[in-house]
C-alpha positions in Angstrom: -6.8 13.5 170.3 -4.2 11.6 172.4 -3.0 7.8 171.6 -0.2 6.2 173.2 1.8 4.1 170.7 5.5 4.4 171.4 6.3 7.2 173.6 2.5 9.1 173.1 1.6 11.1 170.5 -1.2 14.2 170.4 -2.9 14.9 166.7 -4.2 18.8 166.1 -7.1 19.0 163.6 -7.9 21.7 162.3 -11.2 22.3 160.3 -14.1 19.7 160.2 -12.7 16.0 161.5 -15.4 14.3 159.3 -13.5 15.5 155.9 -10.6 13.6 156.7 -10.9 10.2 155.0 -12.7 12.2 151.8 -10.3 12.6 149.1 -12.0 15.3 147.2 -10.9 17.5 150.6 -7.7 19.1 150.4 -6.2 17.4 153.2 -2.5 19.1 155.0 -0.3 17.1 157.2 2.6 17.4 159.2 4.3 14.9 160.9 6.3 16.3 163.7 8.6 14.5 165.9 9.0 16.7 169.5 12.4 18.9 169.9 11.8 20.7 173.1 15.2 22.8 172.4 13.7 24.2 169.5 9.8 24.0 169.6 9.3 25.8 173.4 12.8 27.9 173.7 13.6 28.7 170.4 17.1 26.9 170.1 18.3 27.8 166.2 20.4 24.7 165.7 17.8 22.7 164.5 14.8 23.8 162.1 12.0 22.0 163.9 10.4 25.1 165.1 10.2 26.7 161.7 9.2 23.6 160.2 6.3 23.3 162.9 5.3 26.7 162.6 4.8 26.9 158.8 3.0 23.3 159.0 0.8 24.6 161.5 0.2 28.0 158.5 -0.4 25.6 156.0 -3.1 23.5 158.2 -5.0 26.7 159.1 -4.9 27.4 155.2 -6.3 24.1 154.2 -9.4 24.5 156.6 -9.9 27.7 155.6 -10.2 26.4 152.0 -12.6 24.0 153.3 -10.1 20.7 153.6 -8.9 20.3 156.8 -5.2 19.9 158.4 -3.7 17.5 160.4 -0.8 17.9 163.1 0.6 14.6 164.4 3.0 15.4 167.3 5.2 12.5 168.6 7.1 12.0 171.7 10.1 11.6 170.0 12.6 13.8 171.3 15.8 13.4 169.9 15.0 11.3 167.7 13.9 8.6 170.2 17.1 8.5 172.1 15.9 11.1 174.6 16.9 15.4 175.7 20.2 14.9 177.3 21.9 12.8 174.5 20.5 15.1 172.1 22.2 18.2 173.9 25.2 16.2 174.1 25.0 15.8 170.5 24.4 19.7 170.3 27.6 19.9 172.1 29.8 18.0 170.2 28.2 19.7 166.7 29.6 23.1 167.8 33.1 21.7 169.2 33.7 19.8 166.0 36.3 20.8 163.6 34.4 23.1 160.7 31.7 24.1 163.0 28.6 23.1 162.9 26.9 21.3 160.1 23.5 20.1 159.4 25.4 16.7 156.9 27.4 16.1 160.4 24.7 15.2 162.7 23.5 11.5 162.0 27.7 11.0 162.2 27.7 13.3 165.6 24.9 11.3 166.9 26.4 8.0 166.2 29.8 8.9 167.9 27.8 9.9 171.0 24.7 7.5 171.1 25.9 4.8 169.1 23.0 4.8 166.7 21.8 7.1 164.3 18.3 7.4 165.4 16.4 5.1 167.6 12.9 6.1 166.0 10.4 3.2 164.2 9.0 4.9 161.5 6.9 1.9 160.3 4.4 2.8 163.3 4.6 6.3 162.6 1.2 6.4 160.4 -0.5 4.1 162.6 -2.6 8.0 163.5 -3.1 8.4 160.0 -4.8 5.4 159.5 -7.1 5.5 162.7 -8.0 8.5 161.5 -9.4 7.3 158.2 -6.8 8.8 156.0 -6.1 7.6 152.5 -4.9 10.8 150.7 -2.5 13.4 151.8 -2.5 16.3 149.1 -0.1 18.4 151.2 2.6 16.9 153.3 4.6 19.2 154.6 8.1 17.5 155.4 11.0 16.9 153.4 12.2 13.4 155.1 12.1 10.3 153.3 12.2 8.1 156.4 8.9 9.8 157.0 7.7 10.0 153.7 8.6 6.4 152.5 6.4 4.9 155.9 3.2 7.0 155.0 3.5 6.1 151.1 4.8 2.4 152.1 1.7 2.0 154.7 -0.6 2.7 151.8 -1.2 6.7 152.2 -0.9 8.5 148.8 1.0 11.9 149.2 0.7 14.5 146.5 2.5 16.9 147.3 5.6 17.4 149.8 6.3 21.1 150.9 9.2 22.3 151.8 9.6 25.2 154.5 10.2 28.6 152.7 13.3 29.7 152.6 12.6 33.1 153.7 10.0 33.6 156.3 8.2 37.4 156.3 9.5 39.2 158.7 7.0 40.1 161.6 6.3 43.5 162.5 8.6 44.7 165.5 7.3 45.0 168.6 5.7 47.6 170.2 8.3 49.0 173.4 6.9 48.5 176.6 6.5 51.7 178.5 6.1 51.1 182.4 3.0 53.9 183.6 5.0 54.7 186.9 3.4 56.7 190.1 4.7 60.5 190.4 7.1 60.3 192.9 6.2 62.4 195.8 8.4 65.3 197.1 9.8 65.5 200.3 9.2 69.1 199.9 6.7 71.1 201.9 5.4 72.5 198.7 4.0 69.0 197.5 2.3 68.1 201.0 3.9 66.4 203.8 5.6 63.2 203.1 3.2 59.9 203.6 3.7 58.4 207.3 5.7 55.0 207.1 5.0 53.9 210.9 6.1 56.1 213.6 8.8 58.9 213.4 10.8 60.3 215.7 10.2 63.9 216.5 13.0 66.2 215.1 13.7 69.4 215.7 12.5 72.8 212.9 16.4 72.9 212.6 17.2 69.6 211.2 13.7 69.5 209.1 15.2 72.6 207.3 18.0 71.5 206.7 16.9 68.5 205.1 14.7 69.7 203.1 17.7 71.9 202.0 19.7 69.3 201.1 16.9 67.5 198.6 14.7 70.6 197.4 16.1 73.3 195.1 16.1 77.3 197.1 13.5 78.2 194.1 10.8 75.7 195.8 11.6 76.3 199.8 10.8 79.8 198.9 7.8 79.0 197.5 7.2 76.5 200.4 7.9 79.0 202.7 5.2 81.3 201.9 2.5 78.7 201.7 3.2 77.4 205.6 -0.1 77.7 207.6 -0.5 80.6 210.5 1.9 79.9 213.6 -1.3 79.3 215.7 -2.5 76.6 213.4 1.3 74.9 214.0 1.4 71.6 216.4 2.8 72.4 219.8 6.0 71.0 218.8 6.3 72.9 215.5 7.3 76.1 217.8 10.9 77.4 218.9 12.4 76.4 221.8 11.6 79.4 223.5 7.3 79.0 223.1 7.5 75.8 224.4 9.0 76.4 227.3 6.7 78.9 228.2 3.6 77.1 227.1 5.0 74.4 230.0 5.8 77.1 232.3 1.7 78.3 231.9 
């Protein structure tokens, strides 16, 4: 479902829609405001991909118990005040004195946006409410901007979840192990080489000692006694000497 408030927002449903406005349905939601950083390349500074993840667990476990979960996903990045002020912001949490901390940021963003956040929560459960919602028994988030709008709009929340604070580890993953093609030998024991366009004709003399330089004395031997009859040989497989006389005839 897609409705364009301020900035657009999507909504994930998960389980059957038409349980959402019954209250005897355990009903999950997560609000999430968009952090590109941290939801699509995993940037650690912020817990907005951790806090997505588990909300999207706890939806999947609600329909499974036969409620339903809802994810509400605003346009909001950086908290309304766009990607490139929020990296700035990034920035200037891990230059400042201490390092970076998460009670800095609303006083980081300030120095470097000149507002704390630019987001309007009052229209935040506008979704909620087109969606028939009276009852959240699961809301998973811990902000009380966002959980003061929802309860202030009329929306009774039960229960507010908190992200664990240690996630199970998942099972490592399994080493990629490239199948490559046997190389090929330039040895005569392994076939002749495959033809890469045309060669130029080369003499038994520097052939040998080629092969010499790249094959061990082990396999010429063995290479050696496996070469077909000399009458079987092209006409320019032969010494000097035979094809002379085979022009001579």
């Amino acid at each position: 479902v897609f409705l364009p408030p301020i900035g657009g927002c999507t909504i994930y449903i998960f389980g059957d829609p038409d349980t959402l406005p019954d209250e005897s349905k355990q009903l999950t939601v997560r609000v999430h405001d968009e952090c590109n950083g941290s939801d699509v390349f995993g940037s650690d500074i912020c817990t907005c991909r951790p806090y997505l993840f588990h909300g999207i667990e706890e939806c999947v476990a609600a329909a499974q118990a036969g409620g339903a979960g809802v994810i509400v996903y605003n346009r909001k990045e950086g908290r309304a005040l766009g990607e490139v002020t929020k990296f700035m912001v990034y920035n200037a949490r891990k230059r400042q004195e201490g390092g970076d901390t998460a009670a800095e940021y609303f006083k980081r963003t300030e120095s470097v946006a000149g507002v704390q956040d630019m987001r309007f929560q009052e229209l935040m459960p506008d979704p909620l409410h087109w969606l028939g919602i009276t009852r959240i028994h699961r809301f998973v988030s811990m902000s009380n901007m966002k959980y003061d709008a929802v309860t202030a709009s009329g929306i009774v929340i039960d229960e507010r979840v908190d992200i664990p604070e240690v996630r199970p580890a998942r099972p490592a993953p399994l080493a990629a192990r490239p199948r490559l093609a046997p190389a090929r030998s330039p040895c005569l024991a392994h076939g002749p080489r495959p033809s890469l366009g045309r060669r130029r004709s080369s003499s038994r003399a520097t052939r040998t000692w080629r092969l010499t330089q790249r094959c061990s004395p082990a396999t010429l031997r063995g290479a050696r006694s496996r070469r077909p009859p000399r009458s079987s040989r092209a006409p320019w497989e032969g010494n000097s000497s035979e094809t002379a006389g085979a022009g001579a005839a």
